[in-house]
C-alpha positions as CSV (number, residue, x, y, z in Angstrom):
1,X,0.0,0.0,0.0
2,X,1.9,3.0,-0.8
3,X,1.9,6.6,1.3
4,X,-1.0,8.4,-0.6
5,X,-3.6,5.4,0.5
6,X,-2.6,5.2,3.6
7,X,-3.1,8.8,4.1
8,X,-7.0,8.3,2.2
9,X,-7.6,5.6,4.7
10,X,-6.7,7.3,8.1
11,X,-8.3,10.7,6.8
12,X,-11.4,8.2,6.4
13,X,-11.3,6.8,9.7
14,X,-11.1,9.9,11.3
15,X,-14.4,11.0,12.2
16,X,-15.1,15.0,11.1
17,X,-16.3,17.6,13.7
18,X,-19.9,17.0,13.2
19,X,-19.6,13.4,14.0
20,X,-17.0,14.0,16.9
21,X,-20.0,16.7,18.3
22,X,-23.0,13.9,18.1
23,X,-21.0,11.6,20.0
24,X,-20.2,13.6,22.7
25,X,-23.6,15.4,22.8
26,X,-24.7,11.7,22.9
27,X,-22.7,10.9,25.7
28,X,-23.7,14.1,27.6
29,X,-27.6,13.0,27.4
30,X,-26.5,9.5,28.9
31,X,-24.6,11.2,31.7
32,X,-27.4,13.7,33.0
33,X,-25.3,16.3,31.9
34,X,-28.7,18.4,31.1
35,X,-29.7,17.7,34.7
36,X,-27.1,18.9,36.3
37,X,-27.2,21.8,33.5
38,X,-30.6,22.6,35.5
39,X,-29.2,22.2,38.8
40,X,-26.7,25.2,38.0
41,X,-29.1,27.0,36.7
42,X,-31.7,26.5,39.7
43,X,-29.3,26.9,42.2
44,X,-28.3,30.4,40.8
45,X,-31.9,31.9,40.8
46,X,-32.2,29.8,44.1
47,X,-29.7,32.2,46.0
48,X,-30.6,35.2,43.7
49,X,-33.8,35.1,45.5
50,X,-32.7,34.2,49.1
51,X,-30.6,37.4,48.5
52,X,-33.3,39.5,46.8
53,X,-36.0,38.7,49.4
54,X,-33.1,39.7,52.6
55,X,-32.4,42.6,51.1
56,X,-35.9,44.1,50.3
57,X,-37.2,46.4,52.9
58,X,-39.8,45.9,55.1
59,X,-42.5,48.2,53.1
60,X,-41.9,45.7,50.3
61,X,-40.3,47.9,47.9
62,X,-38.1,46.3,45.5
63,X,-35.4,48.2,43.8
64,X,-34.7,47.1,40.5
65,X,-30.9,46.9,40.9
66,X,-31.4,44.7,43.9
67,X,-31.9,41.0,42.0
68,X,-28.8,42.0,39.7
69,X,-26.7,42.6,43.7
70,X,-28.6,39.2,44.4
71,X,-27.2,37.8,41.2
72,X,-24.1,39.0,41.1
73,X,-23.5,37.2,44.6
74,X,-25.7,34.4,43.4
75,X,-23.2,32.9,40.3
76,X,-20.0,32.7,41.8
77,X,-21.2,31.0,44.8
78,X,-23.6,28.3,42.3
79,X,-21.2,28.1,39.5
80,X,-17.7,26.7,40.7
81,X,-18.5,23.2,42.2
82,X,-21.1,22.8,39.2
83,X,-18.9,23.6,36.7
84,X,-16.4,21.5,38.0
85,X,-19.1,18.3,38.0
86,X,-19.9,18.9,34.8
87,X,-16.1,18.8,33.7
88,X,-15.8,15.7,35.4
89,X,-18.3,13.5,34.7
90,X,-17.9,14.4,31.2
91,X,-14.4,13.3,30.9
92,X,-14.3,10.8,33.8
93,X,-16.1,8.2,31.4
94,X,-12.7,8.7,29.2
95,X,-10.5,7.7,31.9
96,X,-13.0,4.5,33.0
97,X,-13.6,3.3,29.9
98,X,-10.3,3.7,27.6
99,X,-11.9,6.0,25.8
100,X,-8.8,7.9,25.3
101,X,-7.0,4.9,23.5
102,X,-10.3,4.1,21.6
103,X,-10.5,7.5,20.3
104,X,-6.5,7.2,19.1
105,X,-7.5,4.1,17.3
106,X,-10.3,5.9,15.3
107,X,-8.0,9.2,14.7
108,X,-9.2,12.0,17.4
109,X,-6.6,12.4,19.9
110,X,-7.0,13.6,23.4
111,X,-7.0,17.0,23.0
112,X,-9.5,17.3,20.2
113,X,-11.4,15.2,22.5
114,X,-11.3,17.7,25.3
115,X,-12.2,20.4,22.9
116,X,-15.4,18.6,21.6
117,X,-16.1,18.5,25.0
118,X,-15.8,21.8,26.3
119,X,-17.5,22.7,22.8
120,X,-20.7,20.8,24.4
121,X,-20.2,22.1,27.9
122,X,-20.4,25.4,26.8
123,X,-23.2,25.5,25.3
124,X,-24.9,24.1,28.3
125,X,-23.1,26.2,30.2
126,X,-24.7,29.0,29.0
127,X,-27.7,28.5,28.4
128,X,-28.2,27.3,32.2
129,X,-26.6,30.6,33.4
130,X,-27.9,32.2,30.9
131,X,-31.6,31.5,31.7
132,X,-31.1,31.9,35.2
133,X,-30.2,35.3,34.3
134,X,-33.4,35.9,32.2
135,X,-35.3,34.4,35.4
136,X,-34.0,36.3,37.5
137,X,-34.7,39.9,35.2
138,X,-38.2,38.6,35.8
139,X,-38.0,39.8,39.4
140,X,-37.9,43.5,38.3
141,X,-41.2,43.5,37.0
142,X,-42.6,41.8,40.4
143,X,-45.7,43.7,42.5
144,X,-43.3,46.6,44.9
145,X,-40.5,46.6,42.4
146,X,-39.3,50.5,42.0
147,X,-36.4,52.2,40.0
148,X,-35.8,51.8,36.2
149,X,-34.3,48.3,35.0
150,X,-30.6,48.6,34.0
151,X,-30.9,46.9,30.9
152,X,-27.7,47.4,29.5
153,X,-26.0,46.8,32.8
154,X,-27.7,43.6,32.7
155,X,-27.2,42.0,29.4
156,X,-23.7,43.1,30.0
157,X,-23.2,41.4,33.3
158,X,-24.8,38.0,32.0
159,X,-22.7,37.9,28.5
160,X,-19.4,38.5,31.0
161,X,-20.4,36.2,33.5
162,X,-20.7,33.3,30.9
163,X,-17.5,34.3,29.6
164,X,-15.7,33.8,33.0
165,X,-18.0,30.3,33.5
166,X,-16.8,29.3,30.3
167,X,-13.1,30.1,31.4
168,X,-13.8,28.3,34.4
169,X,-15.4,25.3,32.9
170,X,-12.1,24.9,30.2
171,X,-9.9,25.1,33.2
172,X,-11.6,22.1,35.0
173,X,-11.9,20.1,31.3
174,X,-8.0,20.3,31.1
175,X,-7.5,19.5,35.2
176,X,-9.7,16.5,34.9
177,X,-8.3,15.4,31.4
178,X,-4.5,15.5,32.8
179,X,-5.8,13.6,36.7
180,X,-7.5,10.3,36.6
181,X,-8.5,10.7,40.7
182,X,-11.6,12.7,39.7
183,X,-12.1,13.9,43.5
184,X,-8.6,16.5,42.8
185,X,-10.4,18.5,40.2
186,X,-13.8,18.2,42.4
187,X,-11.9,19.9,44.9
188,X,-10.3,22.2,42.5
189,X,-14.0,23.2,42.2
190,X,-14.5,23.7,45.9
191,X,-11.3,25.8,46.4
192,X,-13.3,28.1,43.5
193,X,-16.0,28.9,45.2
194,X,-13.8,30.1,48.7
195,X,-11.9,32.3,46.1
196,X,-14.9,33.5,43.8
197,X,-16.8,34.8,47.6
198,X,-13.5,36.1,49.0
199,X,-12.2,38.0,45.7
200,X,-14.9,40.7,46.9
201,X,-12.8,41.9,49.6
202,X,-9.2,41.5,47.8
203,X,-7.5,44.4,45.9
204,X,-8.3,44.1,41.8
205,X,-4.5,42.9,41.1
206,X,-5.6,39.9,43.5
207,X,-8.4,39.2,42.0
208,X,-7.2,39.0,38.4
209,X,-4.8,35.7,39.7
210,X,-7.2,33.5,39.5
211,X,-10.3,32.6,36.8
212,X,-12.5,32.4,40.0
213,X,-11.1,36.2,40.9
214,X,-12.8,37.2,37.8
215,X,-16.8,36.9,39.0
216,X,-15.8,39.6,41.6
217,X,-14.6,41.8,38.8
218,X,-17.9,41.8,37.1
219,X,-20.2,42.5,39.7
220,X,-23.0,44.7,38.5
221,X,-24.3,45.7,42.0
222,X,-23.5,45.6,45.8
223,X,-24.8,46.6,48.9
224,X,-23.7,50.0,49.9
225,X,-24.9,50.6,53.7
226,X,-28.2,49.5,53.5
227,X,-29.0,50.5,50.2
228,X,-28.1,48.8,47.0
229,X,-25.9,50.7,43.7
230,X,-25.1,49.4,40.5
231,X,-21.2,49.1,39.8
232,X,-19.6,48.9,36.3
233,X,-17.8,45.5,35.8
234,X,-14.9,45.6,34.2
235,X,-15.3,44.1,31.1
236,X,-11.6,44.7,29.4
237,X,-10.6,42.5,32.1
238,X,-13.0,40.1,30.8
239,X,-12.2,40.4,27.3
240,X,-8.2,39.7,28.1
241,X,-9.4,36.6,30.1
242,X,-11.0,35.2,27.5
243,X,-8.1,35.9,24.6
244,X,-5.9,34.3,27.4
245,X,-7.7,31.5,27.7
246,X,-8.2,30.7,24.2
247,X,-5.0,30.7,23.6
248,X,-4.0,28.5,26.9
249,X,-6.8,25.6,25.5
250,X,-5.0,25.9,22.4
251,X,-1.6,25.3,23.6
252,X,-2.7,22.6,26.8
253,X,-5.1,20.7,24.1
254,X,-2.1,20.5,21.2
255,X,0.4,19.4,24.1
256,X,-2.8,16.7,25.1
257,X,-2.6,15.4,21.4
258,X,0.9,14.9,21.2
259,X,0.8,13.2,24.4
260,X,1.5,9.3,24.8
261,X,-2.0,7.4,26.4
């Protein structure tokens, strides 16, 4: 067999993107991935209205900028252990099953893996967090709600905290892809959310260290005293995040597919 059909036959047997996508989105459906999906999303309208309802005043007035304070608090508390289950189960079943060799076999290495992966777990992703956010705008237009709705603010504060799940949720794919003990990156996850809540209170240079650092950076509102103001979140810092990260899953996913199973 000379050079040129060998080469036919392996580009053959490799499947494309589309077919690489189905599979994984076909594994997702068998591992609940959608569930837990719902779970993320639930538990950050859960917490957006614990928040909401403690900080409305006893008259029942509702200012519109408090569910975007409630939210704002609400995702990076939900977000980093869920994110980090979702990254695991997804390429946990790689690691059980051989999948890793199976896939060198049929022509997708482990780092293309990972990126069809995080290609499905990102579009979860976001549309659980999301639709929690869209929930939660539902608040402002509840009986006792006052002020005008800071639309802009909003939309602005959802797109950049999708973003910095997204960054989040890439950083766990590569943590669990390079770890068979699953209960590391798990704890990864837990680690997150201490330094997602305590990012509030560190200077900005602190917070920019870490992915996790970043939800603190976007905050649309806070409490002030007892009354709640809208903040501007810093979305250049977001923007860099995400060019840095893009090019990091480039680089860690290439090093994945040159890598021995």
């Amino acid at each position: 067999m000379t050079t040129e059909t060998r080469s036919v036959h392996s580009v053959r047997l490799e499947p494309g993107a589309a077919t690489l996508l189905r599979n994984e989105i076909a594994k997702c459906r068998h591992l609940r991935i959608g569930l837990v999906t719902a779970l993320l999303a639930v538990g950050i309208v859960g917490l957006t209205l614990v928040g909401t309802l403690a900080g409305a005043s006893t008259d029942g007035d509702l200012p519109a900028a408090l569910p975007l304070a409630g939210l704002s608090l609400a995702v990076p508390v939900a977000s980093p252990v869920i994110l980090a289950i979702l990254a695991s189960r997804a390429v946990d079943i790689e690691h059980q099953g051989g999948g890793w060799l199976l896939g060198r076999t049929t022509g997708v290495a482990p780092g293309r893996l990972c990126r069809a992966k995080l290609g499905v777990l990102a579009a979860a992703v976001a549309v659980g967090t999301g639709g929690a956010s869209v929930v939660v705008a539902l608040l402002t237009r509840a009986p006792g709600a006052t002020g005008p709705v800071p639309v802009s603010l909003w939309l602005g504060y959802t797109v950049a905290a999708i973003v910095v799940s997204l960054v989040v949720l890439a950083v766990q794919v590569l943590i669990s892809a390079r770890i068979d003990n699953q209960l590391i990156p798990l704890g990864v996850g837990i680690v997150g959310t201490v330094v997602a809540i305590c990012s509030s209170g560190l200077p900005g240079w602190a917070a920019h260290l870490t992915p996790w650092g970043y939800w603190s950076l976007i905050a649309a509102a806070d409490y002030a005293g007892e009354s709640v103001v809208t903040l501007q979140p810093s979305y250049v810092s977001v923007v860099a995040l995400a060019l840095l990260a893009t090019a990091g899953v480039v680089v860690a996913t290439r090093r994945l597919d040159r890598q021995e199973v």
